[in-house]
KOLBA-189921 format. One record per residue: x, y, z of N, C-alpha, C, O, CB in turn. Coordinates in pm, whole numbers, plus 50000, padded with zeros to 5 digits. Each point is the difference from the previous one (the first is absolute). Last residue first. Glycine has a CB too. Layout:
{{X Y Z} {X Y Z} {X Y Z} {X Y Z} {X Y Z}};
...
//
This chain:
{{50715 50480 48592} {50037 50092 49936} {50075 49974 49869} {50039 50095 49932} {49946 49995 50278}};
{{49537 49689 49931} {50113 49982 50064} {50120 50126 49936} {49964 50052 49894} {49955 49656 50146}};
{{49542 50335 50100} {50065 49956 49843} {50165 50056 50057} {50042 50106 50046} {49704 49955 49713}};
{{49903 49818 50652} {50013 50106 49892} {50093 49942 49926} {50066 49905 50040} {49879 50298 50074}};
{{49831 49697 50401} {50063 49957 49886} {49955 50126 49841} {49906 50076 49978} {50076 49616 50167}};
{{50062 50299 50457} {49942 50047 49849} {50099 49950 49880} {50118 50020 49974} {49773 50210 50135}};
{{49964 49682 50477} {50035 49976 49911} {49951 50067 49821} {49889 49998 49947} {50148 49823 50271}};
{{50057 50197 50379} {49946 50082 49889} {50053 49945 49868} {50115 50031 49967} {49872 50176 50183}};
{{49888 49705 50427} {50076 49925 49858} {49949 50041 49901} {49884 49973 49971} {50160 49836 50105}};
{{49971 50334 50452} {49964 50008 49886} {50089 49938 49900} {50123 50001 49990} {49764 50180 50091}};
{{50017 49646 50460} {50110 50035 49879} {49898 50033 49887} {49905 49926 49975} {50314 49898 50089}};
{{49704 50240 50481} {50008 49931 49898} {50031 50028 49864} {49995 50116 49960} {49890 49813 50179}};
{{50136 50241 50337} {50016 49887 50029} {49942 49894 49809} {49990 49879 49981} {49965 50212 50376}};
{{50164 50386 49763} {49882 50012 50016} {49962 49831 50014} {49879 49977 49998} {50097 50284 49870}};
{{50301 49822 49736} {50005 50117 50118} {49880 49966 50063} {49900 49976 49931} {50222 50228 49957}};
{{50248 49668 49693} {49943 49931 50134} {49988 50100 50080} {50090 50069 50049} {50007 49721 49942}};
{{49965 50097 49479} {50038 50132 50096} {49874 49944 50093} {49884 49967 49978} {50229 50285 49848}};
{{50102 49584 49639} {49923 49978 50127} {50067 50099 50101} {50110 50055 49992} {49831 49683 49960}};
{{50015 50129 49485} {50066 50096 50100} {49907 49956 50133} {49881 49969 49999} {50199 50258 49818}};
{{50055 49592 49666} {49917 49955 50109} {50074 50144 50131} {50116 50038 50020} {49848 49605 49891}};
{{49963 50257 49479} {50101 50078 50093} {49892 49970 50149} {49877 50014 49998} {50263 50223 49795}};
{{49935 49579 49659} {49884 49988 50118} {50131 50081 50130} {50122 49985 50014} {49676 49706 49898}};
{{50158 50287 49493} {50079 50019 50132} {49862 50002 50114} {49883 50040 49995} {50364 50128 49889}};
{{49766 49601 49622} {49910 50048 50051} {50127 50057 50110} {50100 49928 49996} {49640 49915 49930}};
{{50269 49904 49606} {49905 50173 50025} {49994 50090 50126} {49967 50119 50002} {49874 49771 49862}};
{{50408 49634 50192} {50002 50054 49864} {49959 50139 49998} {50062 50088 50059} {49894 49695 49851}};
{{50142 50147 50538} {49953 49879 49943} {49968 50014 49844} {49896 50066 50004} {50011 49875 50229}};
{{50394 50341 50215} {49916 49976 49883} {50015 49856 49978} {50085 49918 50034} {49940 50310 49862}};
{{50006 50087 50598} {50037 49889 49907} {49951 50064 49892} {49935 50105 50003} {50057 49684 50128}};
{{50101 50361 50345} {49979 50058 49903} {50067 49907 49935} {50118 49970 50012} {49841 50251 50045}};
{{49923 49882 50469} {50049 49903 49916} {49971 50028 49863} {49883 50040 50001} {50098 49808 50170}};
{{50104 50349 50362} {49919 49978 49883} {50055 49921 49916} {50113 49954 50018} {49800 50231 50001}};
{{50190 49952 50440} {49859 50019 50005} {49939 50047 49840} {49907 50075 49968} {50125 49996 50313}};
{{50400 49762 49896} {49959 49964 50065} {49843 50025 50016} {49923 49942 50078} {50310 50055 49974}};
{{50029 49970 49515} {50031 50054 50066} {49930 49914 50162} {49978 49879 49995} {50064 50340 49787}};
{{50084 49708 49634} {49924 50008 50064} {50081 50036 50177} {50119 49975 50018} {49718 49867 49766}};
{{50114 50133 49597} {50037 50034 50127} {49944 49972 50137} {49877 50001 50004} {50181 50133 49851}};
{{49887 49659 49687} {50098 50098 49985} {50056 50098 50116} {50108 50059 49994} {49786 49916 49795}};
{{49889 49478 50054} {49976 50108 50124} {50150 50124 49935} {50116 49971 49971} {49769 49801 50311}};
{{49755 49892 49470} {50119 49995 49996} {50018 50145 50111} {49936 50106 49998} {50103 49744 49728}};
{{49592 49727 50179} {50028 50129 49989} {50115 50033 50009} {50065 49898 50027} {49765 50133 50033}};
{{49957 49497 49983} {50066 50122 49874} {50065 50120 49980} {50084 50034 49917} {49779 49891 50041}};
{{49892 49800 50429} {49900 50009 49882} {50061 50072 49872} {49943 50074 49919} {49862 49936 50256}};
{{50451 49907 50231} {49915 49875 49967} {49946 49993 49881} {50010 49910 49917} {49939 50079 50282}};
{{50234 50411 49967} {50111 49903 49977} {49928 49889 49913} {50014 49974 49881} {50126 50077 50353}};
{{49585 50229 50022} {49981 50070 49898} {50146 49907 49883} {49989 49989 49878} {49877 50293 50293}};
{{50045 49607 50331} {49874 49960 49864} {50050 50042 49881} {50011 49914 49912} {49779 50126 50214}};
{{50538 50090 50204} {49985 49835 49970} {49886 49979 49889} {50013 49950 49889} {50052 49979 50374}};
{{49959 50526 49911} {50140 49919 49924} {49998 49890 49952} {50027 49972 49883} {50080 50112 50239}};
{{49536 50074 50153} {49985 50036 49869} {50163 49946 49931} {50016 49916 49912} {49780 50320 50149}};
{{50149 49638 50369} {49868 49956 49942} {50044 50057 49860} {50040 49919 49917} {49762 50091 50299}};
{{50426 50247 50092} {50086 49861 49952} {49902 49879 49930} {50060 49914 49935} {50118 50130 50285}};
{{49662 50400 49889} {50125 50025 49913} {50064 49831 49964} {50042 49946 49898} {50021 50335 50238}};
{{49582 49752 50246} {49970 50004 49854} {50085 50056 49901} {49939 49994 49893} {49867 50012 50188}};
{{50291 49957 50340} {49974 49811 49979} {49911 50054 49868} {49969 49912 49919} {50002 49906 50378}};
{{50241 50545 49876} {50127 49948 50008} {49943 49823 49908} {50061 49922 49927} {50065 50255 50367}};
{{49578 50210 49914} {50018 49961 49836} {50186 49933 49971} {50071 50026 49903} {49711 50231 50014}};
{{49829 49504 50451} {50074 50165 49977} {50084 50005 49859} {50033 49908 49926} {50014 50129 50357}};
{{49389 49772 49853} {50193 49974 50034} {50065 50109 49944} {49963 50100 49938} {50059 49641 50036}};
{{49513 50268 50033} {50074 50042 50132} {50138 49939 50017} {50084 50008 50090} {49694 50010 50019}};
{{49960 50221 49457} {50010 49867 50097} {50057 50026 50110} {50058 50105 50029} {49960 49752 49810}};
{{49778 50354 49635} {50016 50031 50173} {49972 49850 50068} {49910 49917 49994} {49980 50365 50009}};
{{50113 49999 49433} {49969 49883 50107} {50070 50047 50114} {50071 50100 50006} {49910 49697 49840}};
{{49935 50447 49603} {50055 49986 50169} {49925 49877 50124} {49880 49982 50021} {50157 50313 49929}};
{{50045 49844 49487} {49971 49947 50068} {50040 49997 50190} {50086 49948 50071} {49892 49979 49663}};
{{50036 50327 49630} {50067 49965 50172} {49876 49924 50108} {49882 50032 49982} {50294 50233 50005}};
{{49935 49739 49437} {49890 50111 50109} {50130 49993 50161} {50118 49994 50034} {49511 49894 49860}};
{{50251 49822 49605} {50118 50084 50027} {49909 50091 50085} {49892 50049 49969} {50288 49932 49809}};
{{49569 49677 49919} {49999 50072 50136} {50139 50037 50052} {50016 49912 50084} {49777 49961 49971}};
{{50382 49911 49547} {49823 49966 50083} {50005 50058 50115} {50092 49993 50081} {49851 49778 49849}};
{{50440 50420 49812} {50006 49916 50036} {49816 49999 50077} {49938 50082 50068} {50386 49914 49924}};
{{49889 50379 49810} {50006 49889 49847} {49932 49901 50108} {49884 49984 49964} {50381 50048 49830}};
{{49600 50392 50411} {50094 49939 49977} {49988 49918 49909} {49888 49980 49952} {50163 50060 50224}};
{{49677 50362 50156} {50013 49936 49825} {50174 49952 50048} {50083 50056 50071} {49723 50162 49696}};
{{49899 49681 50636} {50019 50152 49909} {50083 49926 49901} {50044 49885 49990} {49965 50348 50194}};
{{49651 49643 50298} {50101 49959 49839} {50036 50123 49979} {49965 50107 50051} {49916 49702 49810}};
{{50003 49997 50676} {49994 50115 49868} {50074 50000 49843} {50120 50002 49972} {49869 50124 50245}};
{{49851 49664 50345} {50028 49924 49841} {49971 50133 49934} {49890 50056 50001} {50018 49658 50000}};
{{50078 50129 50567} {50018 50126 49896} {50048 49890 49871} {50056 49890 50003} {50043 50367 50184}};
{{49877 49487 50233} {49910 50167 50043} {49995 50100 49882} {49942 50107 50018} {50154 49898 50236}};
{{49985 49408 49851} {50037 50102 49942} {49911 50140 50019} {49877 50006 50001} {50223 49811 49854}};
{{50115 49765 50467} {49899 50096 49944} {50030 50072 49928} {50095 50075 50024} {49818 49921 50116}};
{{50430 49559 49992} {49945 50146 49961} {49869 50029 50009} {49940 49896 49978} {50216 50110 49883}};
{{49983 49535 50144} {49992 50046 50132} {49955 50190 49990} {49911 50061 50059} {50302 49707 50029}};
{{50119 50032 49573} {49931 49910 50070} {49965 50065 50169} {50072 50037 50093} {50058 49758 49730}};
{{50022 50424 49679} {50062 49981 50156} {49899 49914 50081} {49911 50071 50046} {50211 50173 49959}};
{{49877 49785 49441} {49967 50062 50140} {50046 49907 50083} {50013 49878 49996} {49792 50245 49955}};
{{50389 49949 49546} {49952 49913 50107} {49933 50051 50102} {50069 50096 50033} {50091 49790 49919}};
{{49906 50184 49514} {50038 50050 50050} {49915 49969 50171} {49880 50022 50020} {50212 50116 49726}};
{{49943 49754 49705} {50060 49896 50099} {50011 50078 50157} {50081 49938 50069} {50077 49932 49711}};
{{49637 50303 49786} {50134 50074 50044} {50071 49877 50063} {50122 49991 49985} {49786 50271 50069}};
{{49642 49669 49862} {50029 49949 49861} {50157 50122 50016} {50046 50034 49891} {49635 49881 49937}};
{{50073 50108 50562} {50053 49858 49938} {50024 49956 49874} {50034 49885 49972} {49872 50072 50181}};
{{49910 50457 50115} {50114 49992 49959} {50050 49858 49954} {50115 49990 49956} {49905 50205 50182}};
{{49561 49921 50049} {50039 50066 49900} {50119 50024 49898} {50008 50045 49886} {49856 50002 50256}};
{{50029 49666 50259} {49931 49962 49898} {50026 50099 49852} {50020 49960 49886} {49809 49941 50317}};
{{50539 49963 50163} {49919 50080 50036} {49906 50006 49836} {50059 50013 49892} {50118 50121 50340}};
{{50061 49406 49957} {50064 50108 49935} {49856 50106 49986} {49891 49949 49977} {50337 49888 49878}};
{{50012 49749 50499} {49860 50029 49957} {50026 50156 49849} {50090 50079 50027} {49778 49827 50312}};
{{50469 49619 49792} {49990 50209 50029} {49849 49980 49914} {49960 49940 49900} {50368 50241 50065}};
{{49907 49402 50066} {49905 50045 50185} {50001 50142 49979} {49985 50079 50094} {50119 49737 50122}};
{{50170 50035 49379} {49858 49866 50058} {49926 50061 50096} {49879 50012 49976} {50251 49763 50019}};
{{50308 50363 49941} {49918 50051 49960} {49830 49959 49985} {49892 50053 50028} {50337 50007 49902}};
{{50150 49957 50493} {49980 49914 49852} {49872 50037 49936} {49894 50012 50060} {50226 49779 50024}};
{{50283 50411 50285} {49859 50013 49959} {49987 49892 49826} {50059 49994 49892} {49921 50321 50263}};
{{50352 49881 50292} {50005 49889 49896} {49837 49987 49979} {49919 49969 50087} {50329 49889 49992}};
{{50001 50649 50050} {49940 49844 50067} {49976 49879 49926} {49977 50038 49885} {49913 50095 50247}};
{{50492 50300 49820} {49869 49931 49975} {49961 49965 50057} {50074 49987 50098} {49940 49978 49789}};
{{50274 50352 50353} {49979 49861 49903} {49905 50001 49978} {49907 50044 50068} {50209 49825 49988}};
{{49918 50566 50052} {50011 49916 50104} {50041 49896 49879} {49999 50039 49883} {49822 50041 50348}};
{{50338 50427 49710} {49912 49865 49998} {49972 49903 50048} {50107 49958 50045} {49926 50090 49851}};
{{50236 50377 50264} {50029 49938 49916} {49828 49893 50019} {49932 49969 50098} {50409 50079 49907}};
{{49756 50337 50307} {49970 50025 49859} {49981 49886 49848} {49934 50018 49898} {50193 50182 50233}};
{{50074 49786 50344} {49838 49941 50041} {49962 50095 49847} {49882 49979 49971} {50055 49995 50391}};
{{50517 49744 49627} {49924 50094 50072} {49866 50031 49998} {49921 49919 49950} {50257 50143 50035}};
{{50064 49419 50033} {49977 50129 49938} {50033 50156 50049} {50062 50016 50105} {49781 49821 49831}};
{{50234 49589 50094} {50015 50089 50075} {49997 50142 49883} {50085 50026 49915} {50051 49798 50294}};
{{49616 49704 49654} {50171 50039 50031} {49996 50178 50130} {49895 50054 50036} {50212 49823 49602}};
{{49510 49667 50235} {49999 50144 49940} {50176 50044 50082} {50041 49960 50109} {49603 50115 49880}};
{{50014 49470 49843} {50077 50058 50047} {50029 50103 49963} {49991 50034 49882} {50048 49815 50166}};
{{49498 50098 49873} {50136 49912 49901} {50099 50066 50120} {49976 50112 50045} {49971 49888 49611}};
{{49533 49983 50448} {50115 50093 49970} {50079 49893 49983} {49989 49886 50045} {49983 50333 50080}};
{{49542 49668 49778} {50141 49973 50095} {50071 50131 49926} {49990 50053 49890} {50041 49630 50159}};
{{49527 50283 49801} {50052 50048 49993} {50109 50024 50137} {50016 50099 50073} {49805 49937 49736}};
{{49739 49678 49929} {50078 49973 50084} {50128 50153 49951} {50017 50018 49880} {49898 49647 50155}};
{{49560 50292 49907} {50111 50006 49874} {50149 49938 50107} {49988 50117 49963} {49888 50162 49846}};
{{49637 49724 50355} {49980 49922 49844} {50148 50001 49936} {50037 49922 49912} {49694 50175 50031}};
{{50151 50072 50544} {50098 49856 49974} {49928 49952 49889} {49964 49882 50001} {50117 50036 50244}};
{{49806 50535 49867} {50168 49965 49988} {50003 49868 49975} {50083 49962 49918} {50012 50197 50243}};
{{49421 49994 49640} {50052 50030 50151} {50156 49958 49996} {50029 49933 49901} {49724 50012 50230}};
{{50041 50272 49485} {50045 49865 50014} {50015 50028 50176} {50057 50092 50058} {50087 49833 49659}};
{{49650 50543 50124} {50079 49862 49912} {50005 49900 50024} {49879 49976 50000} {50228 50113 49954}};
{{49499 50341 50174} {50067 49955 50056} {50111 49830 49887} {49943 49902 49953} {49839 50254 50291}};
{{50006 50336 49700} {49999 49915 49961} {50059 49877 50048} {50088 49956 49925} {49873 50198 49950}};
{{49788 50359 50216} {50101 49873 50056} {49990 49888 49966} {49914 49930 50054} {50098 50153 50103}};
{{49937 50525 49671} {49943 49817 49970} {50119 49903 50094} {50123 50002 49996} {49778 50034 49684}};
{{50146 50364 50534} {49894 50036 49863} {49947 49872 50037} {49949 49943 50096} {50168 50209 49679}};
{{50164 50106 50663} {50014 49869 49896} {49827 50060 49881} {49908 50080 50019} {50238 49638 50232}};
{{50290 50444 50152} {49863 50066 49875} {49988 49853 49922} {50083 49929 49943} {49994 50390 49983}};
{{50273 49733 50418} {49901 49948 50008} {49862 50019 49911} {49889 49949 50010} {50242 50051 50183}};
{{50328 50159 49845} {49936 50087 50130} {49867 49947 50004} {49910 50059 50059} {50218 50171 49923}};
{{50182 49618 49665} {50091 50002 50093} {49889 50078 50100} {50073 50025 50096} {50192 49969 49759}};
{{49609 50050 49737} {49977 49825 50037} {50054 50020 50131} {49914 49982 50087} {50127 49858 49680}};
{{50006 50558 50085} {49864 49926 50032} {50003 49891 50019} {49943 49952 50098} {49963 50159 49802}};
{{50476 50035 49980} {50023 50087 50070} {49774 49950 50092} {49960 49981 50115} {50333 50251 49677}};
{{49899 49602 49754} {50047 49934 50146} {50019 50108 50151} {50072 49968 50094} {50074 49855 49719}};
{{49644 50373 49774} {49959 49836 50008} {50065 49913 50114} {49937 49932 50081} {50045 50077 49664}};
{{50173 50428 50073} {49878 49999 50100} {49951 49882 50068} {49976 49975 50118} {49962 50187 49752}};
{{50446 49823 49865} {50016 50053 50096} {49919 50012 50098} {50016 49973 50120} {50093 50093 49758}};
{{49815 49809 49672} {50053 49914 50098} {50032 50041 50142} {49970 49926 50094} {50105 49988 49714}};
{{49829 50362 49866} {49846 49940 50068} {50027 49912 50064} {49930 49969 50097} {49930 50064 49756}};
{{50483 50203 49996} {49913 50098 50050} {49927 49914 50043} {49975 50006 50120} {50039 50181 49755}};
{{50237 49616 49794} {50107 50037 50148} {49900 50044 50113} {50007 49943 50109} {50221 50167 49752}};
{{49571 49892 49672} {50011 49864 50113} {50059 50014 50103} {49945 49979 50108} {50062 49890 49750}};
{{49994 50487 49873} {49867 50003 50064} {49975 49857 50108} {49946 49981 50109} {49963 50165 49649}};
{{50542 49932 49952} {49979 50128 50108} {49863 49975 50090} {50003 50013 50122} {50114 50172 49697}};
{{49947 49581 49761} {50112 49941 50108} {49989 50099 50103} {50000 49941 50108} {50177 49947 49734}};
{{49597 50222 49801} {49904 49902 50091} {50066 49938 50073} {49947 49930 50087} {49904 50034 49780}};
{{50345 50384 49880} {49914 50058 50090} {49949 49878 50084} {49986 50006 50123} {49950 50198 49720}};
{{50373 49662 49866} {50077 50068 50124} {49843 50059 50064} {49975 49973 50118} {50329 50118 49764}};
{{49638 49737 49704} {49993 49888 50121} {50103 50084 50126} {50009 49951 50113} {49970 49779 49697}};
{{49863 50584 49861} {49868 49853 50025} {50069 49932 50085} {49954 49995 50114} {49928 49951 49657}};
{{50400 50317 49970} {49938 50049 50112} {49900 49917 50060} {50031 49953 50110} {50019 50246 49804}};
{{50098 49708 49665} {50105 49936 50125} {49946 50080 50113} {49993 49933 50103} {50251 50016 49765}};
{{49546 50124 49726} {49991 49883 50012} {50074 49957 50164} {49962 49923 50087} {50028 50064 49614}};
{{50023 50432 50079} {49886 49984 50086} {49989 49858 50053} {49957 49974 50113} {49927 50207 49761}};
//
């Protein structure tokens, strides 16, 4: 019974995530929390090599000092996107403080927030296990933080959920 539990709640997140940027993405907004306006965290793109449009962008050179870190999540180390609104916060049971998901919305594109999160999440420790053109999936001791973004409608959902690392 024990192991069924996290495949079911791995199944329900997929689901709400889904919904979740499928709303953010057509403008539905909740709570707007508005973060750091952009020029608190500096996030230059690091030279970037010839890709495809699947592959990751570069980091950006981000110092940890200038990352504002999201309140609930700071005893995780875990950064907001400068400039973001946040529109949605939902917990659910995990080892890790408040473990939930988080969604934010900007108008840069998610090419300049994949490469934001590489670099911060670098900065602050974390250790990156994968990442793509529209995600990023780290751990930090206890904790995995997984970033997904999806651009529709002239602005970027940024879906972040952290949960007990694998």
């Amino acid at each position: 019974m024990r192991e069924v539990r996290p495949v079911a709640l791995a199944i329900a997140i997929l689901l709400l995530i889904t919904s979740v940027l499928s709303a953010c993405a057509r403008g539905k907004e909740g709570e707007a929390r508005p973060t750091a306006p952009p020029q608190e965290a500096r996030t230059e793109q690091a030279p970037t090599s010839t890709s495809t449009a699947e592959a990751a962008p570069q980091p950006a050179r981000v110092s940890a000092g200038e990352l504002q870190m999201i309140e609930e999540w700071q005893s995780s180390q875990v950064p907001a996107y400068p400039g973001a609104t946040r529109v949605h916060f939902e917990t659910f049971p995990t080892q890790v403080e408040n473990g939930g998901m988080m969604v934010f919305r900007t108008a840069d594109t998610p090419e300049r927030v994949i490469a934001f999160y590489r670099g911060a999440l670098r900065a602050l420790g974390w250790q990156e296990l994968r990442a793509a053109a529209d995600k990023v999936v780290a751990a930090r001791g206890e904790a995995a933080l997984t970033v997904n973004v999806n651009h529709e409608q002239g602005a970027t959902a940024i879906l972040l959920m952290l949960t007990d690392a694998p």
